[in-house]
C-alpha positions as CSV (number, residue, x, y, z in Angstrom):
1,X,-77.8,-25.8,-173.1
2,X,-78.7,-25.0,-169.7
3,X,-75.6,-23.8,-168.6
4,X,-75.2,-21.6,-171.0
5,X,-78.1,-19.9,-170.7
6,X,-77.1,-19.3,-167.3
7,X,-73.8,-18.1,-168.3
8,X,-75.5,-15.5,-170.2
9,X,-77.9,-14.8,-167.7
10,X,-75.2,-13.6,-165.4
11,X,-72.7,-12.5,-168.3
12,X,-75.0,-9.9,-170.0
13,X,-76.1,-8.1,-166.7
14,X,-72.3,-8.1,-165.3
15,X,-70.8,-6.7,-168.9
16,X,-74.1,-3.8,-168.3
17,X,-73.0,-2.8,-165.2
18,X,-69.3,-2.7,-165.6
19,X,-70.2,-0.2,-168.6
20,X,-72.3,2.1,-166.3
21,X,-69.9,2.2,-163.9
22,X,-66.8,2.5,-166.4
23,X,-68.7,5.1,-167.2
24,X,-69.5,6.7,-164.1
25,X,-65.8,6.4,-163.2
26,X,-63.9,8.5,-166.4
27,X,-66.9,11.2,-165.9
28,X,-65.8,11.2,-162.0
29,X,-62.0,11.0,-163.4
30,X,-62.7,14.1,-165.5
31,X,-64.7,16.6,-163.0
32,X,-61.1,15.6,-160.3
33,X,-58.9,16.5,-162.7
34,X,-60.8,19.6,-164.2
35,X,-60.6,20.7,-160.5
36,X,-57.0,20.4,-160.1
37,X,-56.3,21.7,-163.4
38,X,-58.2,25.1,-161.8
39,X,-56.6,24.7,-158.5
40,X,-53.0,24.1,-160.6
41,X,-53.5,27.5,-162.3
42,X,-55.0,29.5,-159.7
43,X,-52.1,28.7,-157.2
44,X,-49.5,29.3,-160.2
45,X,-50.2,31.9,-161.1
46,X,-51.8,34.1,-158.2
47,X,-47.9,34.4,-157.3
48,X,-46.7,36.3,-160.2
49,X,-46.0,39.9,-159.4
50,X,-48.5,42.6,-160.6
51,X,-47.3,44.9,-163.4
């Protein structure tokens, strides 16, 4: 009985970070490739000729 309650005791903390940080991550994942999307654009098509 004890050890499960220290399995849980370090289980339910770890699983509570790794979802913070998971989350942290795809927010960080999204704003980078937001920026190259722009970037992508901006250098394709600042080369096209001007009508």
């Amino acid at each position: 009985m004890y050890s499960t309650m220290a399995g849980l005791v370090i289980a339910i903390p770890c699983l509570l970070a790794s979802g913070l940080l998971n989350g942290l991550l795809d927010g960080l994942q999204n704003e980078f490739t937001r920026i190259i999307n722009h970037l992508n654009y901006k250098f394709t098509f600042n080369e096209l000729p001007h009508a």
